[in-house]
C-alpha positions in Angstrom: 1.9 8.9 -7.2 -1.4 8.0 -8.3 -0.4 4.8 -9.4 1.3 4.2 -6.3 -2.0 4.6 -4.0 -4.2 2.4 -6.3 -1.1 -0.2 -6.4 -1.4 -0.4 -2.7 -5.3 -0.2 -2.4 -5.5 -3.0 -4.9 -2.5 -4.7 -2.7 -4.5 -4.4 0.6 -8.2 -5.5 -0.5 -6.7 -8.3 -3.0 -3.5 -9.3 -1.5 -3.1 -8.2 2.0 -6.8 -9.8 3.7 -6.7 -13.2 4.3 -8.6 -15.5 3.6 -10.1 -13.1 0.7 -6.9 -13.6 -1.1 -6.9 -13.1 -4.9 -3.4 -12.9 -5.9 -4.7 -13.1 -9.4 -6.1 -10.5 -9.0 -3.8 -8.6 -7.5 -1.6 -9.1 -10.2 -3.8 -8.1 -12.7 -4.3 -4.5 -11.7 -0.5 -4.4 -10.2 0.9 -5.7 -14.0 -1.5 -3.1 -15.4 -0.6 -0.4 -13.0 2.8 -0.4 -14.1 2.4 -1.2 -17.6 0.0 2.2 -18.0 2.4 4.2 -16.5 5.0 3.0 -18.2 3.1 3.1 -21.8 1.9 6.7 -20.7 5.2 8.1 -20.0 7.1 6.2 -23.3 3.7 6.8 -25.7 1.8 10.4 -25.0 3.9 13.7 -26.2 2.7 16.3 -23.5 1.3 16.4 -19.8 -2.1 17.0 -20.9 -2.1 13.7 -22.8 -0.7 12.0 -20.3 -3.0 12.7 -17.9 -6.2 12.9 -19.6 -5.4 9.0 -20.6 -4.5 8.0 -17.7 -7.7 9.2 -16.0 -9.4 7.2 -18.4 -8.0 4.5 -17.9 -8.1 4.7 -14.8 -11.6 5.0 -14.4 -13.0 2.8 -17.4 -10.5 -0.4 -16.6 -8.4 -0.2 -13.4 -11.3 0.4 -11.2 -13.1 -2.8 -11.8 -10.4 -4.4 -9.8 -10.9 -3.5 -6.3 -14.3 -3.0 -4.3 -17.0 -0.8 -5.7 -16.7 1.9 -3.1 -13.9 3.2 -3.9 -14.9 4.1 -7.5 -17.9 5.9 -6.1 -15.7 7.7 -3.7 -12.7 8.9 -5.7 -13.7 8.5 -9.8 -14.2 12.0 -9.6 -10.9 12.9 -8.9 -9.7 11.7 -12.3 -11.9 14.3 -14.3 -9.4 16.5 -13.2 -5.4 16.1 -12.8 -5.0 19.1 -10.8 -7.9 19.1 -8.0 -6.7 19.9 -4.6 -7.5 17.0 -2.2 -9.7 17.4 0.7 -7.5 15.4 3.1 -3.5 15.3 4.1 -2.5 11.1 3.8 0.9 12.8 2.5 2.4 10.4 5.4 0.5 7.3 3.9 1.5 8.0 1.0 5.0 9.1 1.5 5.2 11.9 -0.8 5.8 15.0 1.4 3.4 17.3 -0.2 4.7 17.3 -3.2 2.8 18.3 -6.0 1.5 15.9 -8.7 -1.3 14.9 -11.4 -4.3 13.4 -9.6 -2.7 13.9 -6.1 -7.1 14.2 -4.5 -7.9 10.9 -6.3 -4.4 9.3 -4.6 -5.3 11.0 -1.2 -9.4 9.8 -1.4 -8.1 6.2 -2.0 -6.0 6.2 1.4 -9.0 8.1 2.7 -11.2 5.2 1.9 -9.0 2.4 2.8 -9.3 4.5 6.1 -12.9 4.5 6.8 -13.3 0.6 5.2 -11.1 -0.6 7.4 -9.0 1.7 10.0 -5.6 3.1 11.0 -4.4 -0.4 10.8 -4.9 -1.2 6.7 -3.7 2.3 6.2 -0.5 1.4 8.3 -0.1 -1.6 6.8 -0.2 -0.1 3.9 2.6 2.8 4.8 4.7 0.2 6.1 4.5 -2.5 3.3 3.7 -0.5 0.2 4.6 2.8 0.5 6.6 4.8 2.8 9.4 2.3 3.5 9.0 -1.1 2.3 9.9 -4.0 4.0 12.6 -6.0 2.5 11.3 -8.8 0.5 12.3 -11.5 2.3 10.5 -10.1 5.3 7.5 -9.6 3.6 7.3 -13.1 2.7 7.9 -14.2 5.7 5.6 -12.3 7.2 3.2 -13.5 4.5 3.9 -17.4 5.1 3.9 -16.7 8.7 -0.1 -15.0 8.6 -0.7 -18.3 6.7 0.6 -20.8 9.0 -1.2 -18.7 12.1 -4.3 -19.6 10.4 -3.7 -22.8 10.4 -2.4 -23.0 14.1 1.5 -23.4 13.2 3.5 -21.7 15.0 6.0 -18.9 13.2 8.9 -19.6 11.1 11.8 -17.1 11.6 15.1 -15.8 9.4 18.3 -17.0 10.5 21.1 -14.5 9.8 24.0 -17.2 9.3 21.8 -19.2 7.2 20.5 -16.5 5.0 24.3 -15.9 4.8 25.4 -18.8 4.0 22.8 -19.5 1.0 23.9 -16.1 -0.5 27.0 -17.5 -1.1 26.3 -20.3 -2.7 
C-alpha cells in the first residue's frame, strides 16, 4: 500500500497538473515504484528485509521525484514499518484499515497532497488512482479533453457503437 500512495502522489504532482506536466517524470518513479516492489517481494527472504530496504529506498531515491515537502513531512515514517499513522485517509487510500508495513508514511502522503492542494487532488486522486479507477479509455479521454480545454477546443466524447465497432476489428 505504500507504493500505492507514492504511485499516486507522484501521479498527481507529475502527471495530473497541467501545464506542470512531466510525464517523464512520472514515469520514472511509477517504473521504479513497481519495479522495487516487485524486486523486494522476488529478492529479500523475510519481512524484516523487506521492509527495511524498501524504506531505504524509499527515502534515498524515490523521494527525489516529487516536491520537497513531502520528504520533510513523511521520511520519517519509513524508519519504521510499523508506526501507527496520525490520520484516517483509509478512504483515499482504499484500504479499509487494513493493516500493513509503512501504513503512517502512506497515510502522511495523502495527508500532504491534502494540505498542498485540497479535497479536490485528494479526490482526484481516490477516483483515478486508487479507490476505483476509471477505465482507461476514460482516463484518456478525460486527459485529451483537459488538454484541448486549454486550448479553447471544445470536448471530444466516446461513442458506444463506434468503440464497438473498432473492437471488433
Amino acid at each position: 500500500m505504500g507504493v500505492r500512495a507514492y504511485d499516486a502522489i507522484c501521479w498527481y504532482e507529475n502527471l495530473k497538473q497541467f501545464p506542470k506536466t512531466d510525464t517523464h517524470q512520472y514515469l520514472q518513479c511509477a517504473d521504479s515504484a513497481s519495479f522495487q516492489n516487485d524486486y523486494i517481494k522476488k529478492t529479500m527472504s523475510s519481512d524484516d528485509q523487506r521492509k527495511e530496504y524498501y524504506g531505504k529506498w524509499i527515502d534515498e531515491k524515490a523521494m527525489g521525484n516529487i516536491p520537497t515537502k513531502y520528504k520533510s513531512q513523511c521520511s520519517k515514517y519509513l524508519k519504521d514499518a510499523d508506526a501507527s499513522p496520525l490520520s484516517d485517509e483509509s478512504a483515499a487510500i482504499n484500504d479499509a484499515g487494513n493493516e500493513y508495513p509503512f501504513k503512517a508514511f502512506a497515510y502522511c502522503l495523502i495527508s500532504t497532497l491534502r494540505s498542498n492542494h485540497g479535497d479536490a487532488a485528494v479526490e482526484a486522486v481516490k477516483s483515478e488512482r486508487t479507490v476505483s479507477r476509471k477505465h482507461w479509455k476514460q482516463t484518456l479521454l478525460d486527459r485529451d479533453n483537459e488538454f484541448r480545454a486549454r486550448h479553447g477546443v471544445g470536448p471530444m466524447v466516446r461513442m458506444k457503437d463506434l468503440d464497438d465497432q473498432a473492437q471488433q476489428c
